[in-house]
Structures are given as structure tokens and as C-alpha cells.
C-alpha positions in Angstrom: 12.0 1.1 -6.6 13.8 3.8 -8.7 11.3 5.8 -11.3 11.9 6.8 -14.7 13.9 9.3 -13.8 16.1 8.4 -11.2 17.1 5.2 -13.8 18.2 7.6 -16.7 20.5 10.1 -14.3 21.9 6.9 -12.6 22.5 5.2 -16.5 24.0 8.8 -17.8 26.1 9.2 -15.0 27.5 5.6 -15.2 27.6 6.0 -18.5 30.1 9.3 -18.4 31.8 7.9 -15.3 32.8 4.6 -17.2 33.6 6.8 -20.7 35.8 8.8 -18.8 37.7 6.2 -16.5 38.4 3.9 -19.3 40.3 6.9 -20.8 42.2 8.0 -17.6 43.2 3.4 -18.0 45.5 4.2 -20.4 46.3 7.9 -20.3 47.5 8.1 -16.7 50.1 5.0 -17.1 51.5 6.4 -20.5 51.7 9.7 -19.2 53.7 8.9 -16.4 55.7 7.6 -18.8 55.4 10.2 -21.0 57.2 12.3 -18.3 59.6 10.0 -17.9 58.5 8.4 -14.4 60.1 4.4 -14.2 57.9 1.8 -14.1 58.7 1.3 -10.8 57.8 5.1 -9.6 54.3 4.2 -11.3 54.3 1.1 -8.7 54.8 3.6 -5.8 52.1 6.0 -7.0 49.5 2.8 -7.4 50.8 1.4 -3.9 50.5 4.3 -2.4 46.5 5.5 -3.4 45.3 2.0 -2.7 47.2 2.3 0.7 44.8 5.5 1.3 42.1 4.0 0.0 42.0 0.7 1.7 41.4 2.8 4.6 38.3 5.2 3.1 36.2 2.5 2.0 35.5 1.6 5.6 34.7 4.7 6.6 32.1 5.2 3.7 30.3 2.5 4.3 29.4 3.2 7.4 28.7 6.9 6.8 26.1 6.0 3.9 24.1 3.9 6.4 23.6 7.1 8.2 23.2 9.7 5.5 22.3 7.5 2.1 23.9 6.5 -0.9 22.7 9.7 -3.5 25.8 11.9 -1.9 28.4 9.6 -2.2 27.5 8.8 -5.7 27.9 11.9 -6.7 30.8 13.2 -5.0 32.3 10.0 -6.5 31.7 12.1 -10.1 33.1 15.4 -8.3 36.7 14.0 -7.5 36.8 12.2 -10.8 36.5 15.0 -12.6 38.9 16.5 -10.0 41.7 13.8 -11.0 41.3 14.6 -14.4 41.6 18.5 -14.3 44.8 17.9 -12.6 46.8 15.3 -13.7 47.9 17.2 -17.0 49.0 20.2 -14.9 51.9 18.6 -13.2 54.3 16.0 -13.9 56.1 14.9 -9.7 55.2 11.5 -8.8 54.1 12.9 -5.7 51.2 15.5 -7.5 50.8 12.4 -9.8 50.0 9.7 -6.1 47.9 13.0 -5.2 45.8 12.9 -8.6 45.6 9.0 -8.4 44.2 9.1 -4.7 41.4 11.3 -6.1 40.6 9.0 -9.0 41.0 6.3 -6.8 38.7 7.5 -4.3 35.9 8.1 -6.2 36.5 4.8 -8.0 35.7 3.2 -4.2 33.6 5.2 -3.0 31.5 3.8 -6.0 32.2 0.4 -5.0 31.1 1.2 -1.5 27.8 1.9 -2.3 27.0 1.2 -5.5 25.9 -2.3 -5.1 24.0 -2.1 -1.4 22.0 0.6 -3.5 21.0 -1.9 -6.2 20.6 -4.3 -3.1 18.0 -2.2 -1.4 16.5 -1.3 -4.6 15.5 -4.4 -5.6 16.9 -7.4 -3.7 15.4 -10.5 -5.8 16.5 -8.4 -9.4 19.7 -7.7 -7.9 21.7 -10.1 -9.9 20.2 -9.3 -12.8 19.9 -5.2 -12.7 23.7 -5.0 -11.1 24.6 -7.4 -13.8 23.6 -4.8 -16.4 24.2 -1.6 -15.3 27.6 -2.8 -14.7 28.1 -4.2 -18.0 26.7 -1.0 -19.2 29.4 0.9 -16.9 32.1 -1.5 -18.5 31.0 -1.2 -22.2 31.3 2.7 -21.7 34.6 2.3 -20.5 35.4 0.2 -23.5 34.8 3.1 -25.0 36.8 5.6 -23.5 40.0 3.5 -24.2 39.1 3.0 -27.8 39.2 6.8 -27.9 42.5 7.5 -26.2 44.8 6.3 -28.3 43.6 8.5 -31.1 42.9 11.4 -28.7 46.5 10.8 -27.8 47.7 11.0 -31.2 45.9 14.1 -32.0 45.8 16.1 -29.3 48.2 15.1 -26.6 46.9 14.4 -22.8 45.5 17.8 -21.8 42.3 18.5 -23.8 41.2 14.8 -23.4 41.8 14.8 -19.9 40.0 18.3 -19.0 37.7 17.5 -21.4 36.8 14.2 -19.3 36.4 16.2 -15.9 34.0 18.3 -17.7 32.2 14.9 -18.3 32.2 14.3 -14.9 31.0 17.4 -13.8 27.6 16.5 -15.5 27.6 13.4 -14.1 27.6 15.3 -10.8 24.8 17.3 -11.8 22.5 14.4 -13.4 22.3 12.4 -9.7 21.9 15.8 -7.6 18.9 16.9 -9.6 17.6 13.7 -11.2 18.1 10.6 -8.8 15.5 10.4 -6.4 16.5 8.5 -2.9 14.4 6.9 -0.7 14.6 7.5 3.3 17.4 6.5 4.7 16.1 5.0 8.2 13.4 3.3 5.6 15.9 1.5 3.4 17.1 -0.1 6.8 13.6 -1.6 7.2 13.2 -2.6 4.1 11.6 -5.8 4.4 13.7 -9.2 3.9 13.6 -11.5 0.9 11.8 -15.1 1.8 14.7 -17.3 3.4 16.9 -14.5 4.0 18.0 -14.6 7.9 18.6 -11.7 10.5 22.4 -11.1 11.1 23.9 -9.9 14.3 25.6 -6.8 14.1 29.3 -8.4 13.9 30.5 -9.6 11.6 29.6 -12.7 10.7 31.5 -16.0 9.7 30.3 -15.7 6.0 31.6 -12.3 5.5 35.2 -13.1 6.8 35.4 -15.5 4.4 34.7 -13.3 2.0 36.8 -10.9 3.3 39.8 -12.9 3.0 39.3 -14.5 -0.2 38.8 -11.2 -1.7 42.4 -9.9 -0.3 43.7 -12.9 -1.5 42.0 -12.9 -5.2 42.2 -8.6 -5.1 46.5 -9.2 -5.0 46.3 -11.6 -7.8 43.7 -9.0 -10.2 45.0 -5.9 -9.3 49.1 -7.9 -9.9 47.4 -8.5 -13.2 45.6 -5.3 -14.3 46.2 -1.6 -13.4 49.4 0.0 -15.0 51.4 -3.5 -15.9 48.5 -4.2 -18.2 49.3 -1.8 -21.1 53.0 -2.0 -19.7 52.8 -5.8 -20.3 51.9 -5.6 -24.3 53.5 -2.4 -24.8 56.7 -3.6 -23.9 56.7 -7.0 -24.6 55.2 -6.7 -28.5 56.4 -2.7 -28.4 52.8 -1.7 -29.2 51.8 1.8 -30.2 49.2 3.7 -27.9 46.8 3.3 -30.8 46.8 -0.5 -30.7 47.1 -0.6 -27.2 43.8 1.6 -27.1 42.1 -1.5 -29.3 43.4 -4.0 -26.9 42.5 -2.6 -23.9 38.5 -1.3 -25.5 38.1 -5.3 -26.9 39.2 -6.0 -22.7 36.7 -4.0 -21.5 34.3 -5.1 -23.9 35.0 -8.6 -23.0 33.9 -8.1 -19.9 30.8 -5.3 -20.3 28.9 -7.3 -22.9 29.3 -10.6 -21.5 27.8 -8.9 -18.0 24.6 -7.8 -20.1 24.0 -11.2 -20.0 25.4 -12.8 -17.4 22.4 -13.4 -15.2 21.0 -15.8 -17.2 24.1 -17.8 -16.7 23.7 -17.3 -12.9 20.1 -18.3 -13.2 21.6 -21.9 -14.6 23.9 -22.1 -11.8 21.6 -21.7 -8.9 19.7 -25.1 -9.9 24.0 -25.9 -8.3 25.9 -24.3 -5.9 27.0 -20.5 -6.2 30.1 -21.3 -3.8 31.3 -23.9 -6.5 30.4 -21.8 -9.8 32.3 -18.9 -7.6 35.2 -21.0 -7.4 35.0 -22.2 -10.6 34.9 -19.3 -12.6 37.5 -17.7 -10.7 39.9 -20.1 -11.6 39.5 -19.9 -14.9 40.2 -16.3 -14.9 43.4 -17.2 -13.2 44.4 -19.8 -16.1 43.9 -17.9 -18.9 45.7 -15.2 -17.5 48.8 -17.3 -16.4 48.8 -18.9 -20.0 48.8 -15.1 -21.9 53.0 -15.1 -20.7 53.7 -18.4 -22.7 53.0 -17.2 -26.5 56.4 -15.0 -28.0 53.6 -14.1 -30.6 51.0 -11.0 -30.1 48.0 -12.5 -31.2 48.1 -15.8 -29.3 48.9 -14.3 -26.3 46.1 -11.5 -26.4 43.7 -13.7 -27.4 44.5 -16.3 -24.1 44.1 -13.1 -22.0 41.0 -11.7 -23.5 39.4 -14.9 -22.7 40.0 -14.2 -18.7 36.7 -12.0 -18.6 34.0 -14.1 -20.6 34.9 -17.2 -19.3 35.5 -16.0 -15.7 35.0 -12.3 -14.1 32.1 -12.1 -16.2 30.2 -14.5 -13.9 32.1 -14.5 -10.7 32.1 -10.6 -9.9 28.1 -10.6 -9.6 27.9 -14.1 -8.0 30.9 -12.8 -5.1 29.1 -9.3 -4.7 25.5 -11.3 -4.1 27.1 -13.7 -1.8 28.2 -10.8 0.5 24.9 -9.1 0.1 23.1 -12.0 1.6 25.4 -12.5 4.3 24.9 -8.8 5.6 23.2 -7.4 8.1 19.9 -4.9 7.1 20.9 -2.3 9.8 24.5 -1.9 8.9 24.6 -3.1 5.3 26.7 -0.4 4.3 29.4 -0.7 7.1 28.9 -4.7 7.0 29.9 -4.5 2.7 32.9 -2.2 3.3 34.5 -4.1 5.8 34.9 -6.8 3.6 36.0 -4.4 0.9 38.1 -2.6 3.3 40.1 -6.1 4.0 39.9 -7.5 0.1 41.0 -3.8 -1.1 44.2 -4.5 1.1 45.6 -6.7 -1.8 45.3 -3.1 -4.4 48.6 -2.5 -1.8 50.5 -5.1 -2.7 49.4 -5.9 -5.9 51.0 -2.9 -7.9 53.9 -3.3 -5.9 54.3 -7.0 -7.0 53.4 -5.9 -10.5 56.4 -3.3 -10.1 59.3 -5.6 -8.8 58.2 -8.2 -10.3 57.6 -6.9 -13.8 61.0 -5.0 -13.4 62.8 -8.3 -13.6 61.0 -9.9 -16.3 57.5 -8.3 -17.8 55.8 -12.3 -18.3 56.0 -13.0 -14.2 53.0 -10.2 -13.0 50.8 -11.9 -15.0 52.0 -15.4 -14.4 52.1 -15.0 -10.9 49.2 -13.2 -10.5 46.9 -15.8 -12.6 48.3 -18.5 -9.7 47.5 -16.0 -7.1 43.6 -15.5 -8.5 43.5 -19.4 -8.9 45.0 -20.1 -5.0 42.5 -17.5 -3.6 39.9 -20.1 -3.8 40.9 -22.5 -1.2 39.9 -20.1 1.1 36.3 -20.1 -0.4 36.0 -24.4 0.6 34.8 -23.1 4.4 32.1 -21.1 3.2 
């Protein structure tokens, strides 16, 4: 179990990382814009970092079964704050895929080991402490995008970007000095949670599943978020970064807060089946996000969408990344929870790239399309 200590320097650093990243949300889209890159260059530039990093987040996984998860967590900081010192400083789309790829790659690199740490921290809390320091990470982020939109205004997209890699940087230094790790080979042989079965090193039926729901479901959120997001409402209702920075913090908030408490919704749903609230709440993500294309008005439309994360991710994004916990294996955990990231990160490829072509011909059909996508992705989740 973590102490004191290692809990506060893995809250601050979560806490800067999401600040920071909801910032980078809107800044890096409407600077591209800003420098007169087409919407669909900024479709290349997503396509081709989640291209790279579909690849990496294999790799990690396995490496932090050997060596732990502490270094990875904060390297992830290091080439935030990376991203963020450099994107001002240029304005190619091929320094700004370069910039995007480091973001990008500490965002996964996160992913891929963030939640086996929880995991192996505390297996029968997991729900509920993942549940909360995520929240936390997306509350933060809430935060970040309220601010850019003023920081915009005032001082441009250099000081508040440089000024987040400085943010970063501490980040780094909180979880090299602060966060304590426990031994590697030890958190292999950690011992099981009652029930919980042995896997075999392949990879089991449970985890392809998984695996290719999440590429399915991944094309459909990633169709529906990343740059066409502010795109969407900026030039469908012509909104100015300032409102688009209130938008996008009441998103992020609609999802961090509801996460606080999420696990006591989860608690409800295991007297049930977590397959069938999985599929459930998924689908209503997918519906409310269809529906946000059919209002002409602003504030019906925004309101539909906002209602994607507390009625839906809110619940399913714990209950999917327990499900694939408990269908790991001990010894390879780490390799075990990448591969299926590695094959559901495949849809951040063709996602943007949908969003792109698609949004170029009419700026309703990413999100429609994509909300039909999230809401088909669960027919592959019946077999499970």
C-alpha cells in the first residue's frame, strides 16, 4: 500500500499533469489554426502520433513488468513538459506531429501503467481509488481549459504553454523524490484476490474481447473528441475561445466529478452484471452524442452532449478498465494490459482521420457517426 507520502506526490503530479493537458485540449487545436494549418492537416498530425503511439504502448507494458511503474510515470511528466516547451516555437505540421507524439506519448505511457499500479496497490479498492484519482485527474483538467481561453486572450500561446512544461517539470520531480515503489519481482507475487483465477501467459479469450471492443469503441470516442470537439462548436455556433474554454471545463467536469463518485454506482451494479451495465452505459454515451448534431440552437445541443459523460463514460471507463484487470495474468500484467490497449489504441488512427474527412464535408457527421460507432462497439462485448 502507498504511504502518506507516495499518495500526495502521486495526487500533485496528477493534479499538474491534468491542469496542464486540459490546457494543451484547446491550445494545441486553435493554434494550429492559429497558424493557419486546415482542419484537415490537424487530422494528419492526430493520425499520425496515434499511429506511433499505438505501437509504444505495447512496448511499455511489458518494459514496466521488468523495471516498475515509478519511471514511466514520471518520464510521462518529462515529455509533457517537453510538448509544451516546443509547440510555441514552431508552426510546420511536421514539428507540430513531432510535438503531438511527445504529448501523446506521455499521455499513453500513463495509460499503460497507471491503472496496473492502482491494481497492484490495492486490488479489492481498485474501483473505488482509480475511480477517484481519475476524477481528480479529470477535474484538474477541467481546470486547465477554463483557464485557456482567458490565458489566450491575454497573453497569446507562448507563456501559457512554457509556463505548463514548467508545471510538468515538478510533476517530474514530486514522483522521483516522493513516490515510494514497492519491488518489482514482489508486485508479481502479490497475492490474488478470493475467486480471482491463474491466467496462462497468452492471452486469454477475455482480453481479446476486450481488445476488440475497445478498437471498435476507441474509433467512435476518439471520431468524437480530440481536435473536432472545439472544431465542432466553434464552427458550427462560431464560438470565441473564451466560450469554448467554458464548454470544454463544464466537459471535463462532467466527467471528473461524476468519477468521484462513481463507485458507488458500480457497487449497485455488481448485485447485476458488469458485462450488461458496461454495455449499457456505453451506449448511452453513444446516443447522447449522436443527438448533440440535431439542435440548430447552441444550448440544446451542448446540453445533449454534456450529458454523454454522467450518464455514460462516467461509469463505463472504470467498469471496462476492471474487467481487463481481472482477466490478466499476475506475471505479465503489464504486457497482458497494453496489448489490449495496443489493439483498442488502433482506433486513435482512424478516428481523427474520420473526424477530418468526415467533418470536412459537413461538421454534424463526426459526431453523429461516431455516437453510432460507440453504440455498435457493444455487440462485440455479447461473447464475453
Amino acid at each position: 500500500m502507498l504511504n502518506g507520502k507516495g499518495i500526495s506526490a502521486l495526487i500533485i503530479s496528477t493534479w499538474l499533469f491534468g491542469f496542464s493537458s486540459g490546457l494543451y485540449e484547446i491550445m494545441f487545436p486553435l493554434y494550429m489554426d492559429h497558424v493557419s494549418i486546415s482542419l484537415m492537416e490537424i487530422g494528419y498530425v492526430f493520425t499520425a502520433s496515434a499511429i506511433f503511439i499505438a505501437f509504444l504502448s505495447i512496448f511499455l507494458g511489458a518494459k514496466s513488468d521488468k523495471y516498475g511503474r515509478k519511471v514511466f510515470i514520471a518520464l510521462a511528466s518529462l515529455l509533457a513538459g517537453f510538448s509544451y516547451f516546443f509547440t510555441p516555437q514552431f508552426k510546420s505540421i511536421g514539428i507540430m506531429i513531432f510535438v503531438k507524439i511527445l504529448f501523446d506519448s506521455a499521455v499513453a505511457i500513463r495509460n499503460a501503467v497507471f491503472a496496473t499500479m492502482v491494481y497492484e496497490q490495492d486490488r479489492s479498492g481498485f474501483l473505488v481509488y482509480y475511480s477517484k484519482v481519475s476524477g481528480l485527474e479529470f477535474t484538474s483538467q477541467a481546470l486547465g481549459l477554463a483557464s485557456a481561453g482567458l490565458l489566450i486572450n491575454i497573453y497569446g500561446y507562448w507563456l501559457p504553454l512554457v509556463f505548463s512544461g514548467l508545471l510538468q517539470v515538478i510533476g517530474f520531480l514530486m514522483i522521483v523524490f516522493f513516490f515510494p515503489e514497492q519491488d518489482v519481482s514482489a508486485a508479481r507475487r502479490i497475492a490474488k484476490t478470493p475467486g480471482e483465477k491463474r491466467m496462462d501467459k497468452s492471452l486469454n479469450r477475455g482480453l481479446m474481447i476486450m481488445a476488440v471492443s475497445g478498437l471498435v469503441v476507441t474509433i467512435g470516442g476518439s471520431a468524437t473528441h480530440c481536435f473536432i470537439t472545439p472544431m465542432f462548436f466553434s464552427k458550427k455556433f462560431s464560438l470565441s475561445p473564451e466560450m469554448l474554454s467554458i464548454l470544454m471545463t463544464v466537459h471535463r467536469l462532467s466527467l471528473g466529478i461524476p468519477m468521484l463518485f462513481s463507485s458507488r454506482i458500480i457497487t449497485v451494479l455488481k448485485k447485476f452484471s458488469y458485462k450488461s451495465s458496461l454495455i449499457i452505459f456505453t451506449c448511452i454515451q453513444g446516443v447522447f452524442t449522436s443527438l448533440a448534431t440535431a439542435p440548430s440552437d447552441f444550448t440544446t445541443s451542448a446540453v445533449l452532449w454534456l450529458l454523454h459523460d454522467p450518464a455514460g463514460a462516467s461509469v463505463w471507463l472504470p467498469l471496462r478498465s476492471y474487467i481487463v484487470q481481472k482477466h490478466c495474468n499476475d506475471e505479465t500484467r503489464g504486457r497482458d494490459y497494453n496489448v489490449v490497449n495496443f489493439v483498442s489504441s488502433l482506433g486513435n488512427i482512424i478516428g481523427p482521420f474520420l473526424a477530418g474527412y468526415f467533418g470536412s464535408i459537413n461538421i454534424n457527421l463526426p459526431f453523429f457517426i461516431g455516437g453510432l460507432v460507440i453504440i455498435l462497439s457493444n455487440l462485440l462485448l455479447i461473447p464475453l
